[in-house]
C-alpha positions, 0 to 999 in steps of 0.5 A: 152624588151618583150612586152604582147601580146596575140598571137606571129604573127600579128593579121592580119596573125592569123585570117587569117590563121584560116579563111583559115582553119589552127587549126580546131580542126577537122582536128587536132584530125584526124592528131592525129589519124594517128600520131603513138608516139613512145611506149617508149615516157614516157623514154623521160620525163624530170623533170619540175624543169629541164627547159628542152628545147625542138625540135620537128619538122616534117621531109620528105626526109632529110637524106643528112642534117638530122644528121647535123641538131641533132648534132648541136641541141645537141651542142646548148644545146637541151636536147630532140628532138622529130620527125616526120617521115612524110611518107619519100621515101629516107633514112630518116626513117633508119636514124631516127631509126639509131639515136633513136636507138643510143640515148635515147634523141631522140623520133621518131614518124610515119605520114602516110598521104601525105597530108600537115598538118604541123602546126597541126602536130606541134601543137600535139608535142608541146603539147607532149612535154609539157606533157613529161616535156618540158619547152620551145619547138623550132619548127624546120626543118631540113634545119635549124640551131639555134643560139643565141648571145654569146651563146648556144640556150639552155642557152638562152631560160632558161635564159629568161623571156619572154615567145615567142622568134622571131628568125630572119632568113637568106637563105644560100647556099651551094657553094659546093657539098656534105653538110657537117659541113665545107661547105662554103655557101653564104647568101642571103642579105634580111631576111626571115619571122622569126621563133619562139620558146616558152615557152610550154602550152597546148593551144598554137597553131603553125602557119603553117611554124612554123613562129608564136604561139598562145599563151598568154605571153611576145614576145621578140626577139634574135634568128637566124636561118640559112635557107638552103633549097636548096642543090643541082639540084635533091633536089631542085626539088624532094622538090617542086615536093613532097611538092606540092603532100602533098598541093595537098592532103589537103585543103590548099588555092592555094596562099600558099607555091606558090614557091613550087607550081611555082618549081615543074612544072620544068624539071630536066634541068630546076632544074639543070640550076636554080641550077647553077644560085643560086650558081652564086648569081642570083635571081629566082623571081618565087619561091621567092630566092632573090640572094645570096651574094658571098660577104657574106660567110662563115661556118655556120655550124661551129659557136657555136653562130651567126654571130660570123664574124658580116657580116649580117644586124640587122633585123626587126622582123615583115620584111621578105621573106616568103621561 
């Protein structure tokens, strides 16, 4: 049962994200100045009858998970996916290309500026997509992956009645070396801060890490969201270290994205050693891991729905660890 609200966080959280400096409109339309739309971005529209669900998300350093991240969007029944190479220095941008090149579904936008701006760069393509005939946006990363009961994530939303989906979220990590769909991976026990999709309109706001909207409508819950963040000693690092670079550039408060800030001052040692100690299971309190379970695993890269063995806990959407 949705409930009306007239944002798809807590009260709390929004105002005080906004007196942290999140959505000035300032800021916003510089980040639209430096955001480079595909020419072609008008070949993407998708008739409004057409109740087009949408992905957009922003993208740096992702090419080990980038094309497993759109094979399984496809297959939960997105019909576009509009990105944002976010100045990348490994082989995401020849990626990216590679499958907009191969694929007229897929949009591919350019972000020059280092800085962390994501929740504005979200709110423009959310914005986008609703002007190209979206229906209902998901902001997305690219080491996550979407799912709902029993059914595609597509067929979900253009099932619904509400207008804001929570999407409850779980860590999982690879128990194995080189990512692919037939990966095992144990998943930590304790829920994340959830995610969310929505219906579009032209004033929604995106919370930064996509884990609320502004937005006036029906809030409801009934999405999943895999979380595998971590990859291997080298990402691990490489993603603290250019994540607090982007934290750095902007005027972000220090308390924020902590965890990235406490796993950048790591040696490669260090990285490799903590590496090894998340895969055995253990907890890394100072960038927020709260231990995998190696009782809890499975393939989730091969589920169609969620949890199909039913192995992880019922969650609470206004619970959950923020990485």
């Amino acid at each position: 049962m949705g409930r009306l609200t007239g944002l798809g966080m807590p009260l709390r959280v929004f105002v005080k994200e906004h007196l942290n400096g999140h959505h000035r409109a300032r800021r916003r339309r510089y980040v639209a100045r430096h955001l480079s739309l595909p020419a072609d971005l008008s070949v993407h529209r998708t008739p409004p009858g057409d109740r087009a669900v949408w992905a957009v998300g922003t993208v740096r350093n992702e090419d080990d998970v980038m094309r497993l991240c759109v094979d399984h969007l496809w297959a939960e029944g997105f019909h576009r996916l509009l990105l944002v190479d976010h100045a990348s220095t490994d082989g995401t941008g020849p990626l990216l290309a590679e499958l907009a090149a191969a694929d007229p579904r897929v949009a591919v936008a350019q972000f020059g500026l280092t800085g962390f701006y994501q929740s504005d760069l979200m709110t423009i393509l959310a914005r986008v997509a609703w002007r190209q005939g979206a229906a209902w946006v998901v902001p997305v990363d690219a080491d996550e992956f979407w799912y709902a009961d029993g059914q595609t994530v597509g067929d979900f939303l253009r099932g619904q009645t509400a207008d804001i989906v929570h999407a409850d979220r779980f860590n999982a990590i690879p128990l194995e070396d080189g990512l692919t769909a037939q990966t095992r991976m144990a998943f930590c026990p304790r829920p994340l801060l959830p995610k969310v999709a929505f219906r579009t309109h032209p004033l929604a706001l995106v919370a930064p890490g996509n884990h609320g909207v502004a937005r006036v409508g029906r809030l409801s819950s009934g999405l999943h969201v895999v979380h595998v963040p971590y990859r291997g000693p080298r990402q691990l690092l490489g993603k603290f270290q250019e994540s607090t670079k982007a934290l750095e550039a902007t005027d972000i408060v220090p308390e924020f994205a902590w965890h990235w800030r406490a796993g950048s001052q790591w040696s490669v040692d260090e990285a490799e050693a903590t590496w090894h100690r998340m895969r055995a299971g253990e907890p890394v309190p100072p960038i927020g891991w709260t231990g995998a379970s190696l009782d809890l695993t499975a393939r989730p890269l091969q589920w169609t729905v969620s949890d199909p063995e039913g192995m992880l806990p019922s969650t609470d959407d206004d619970v959950g660890v923020l990485v």
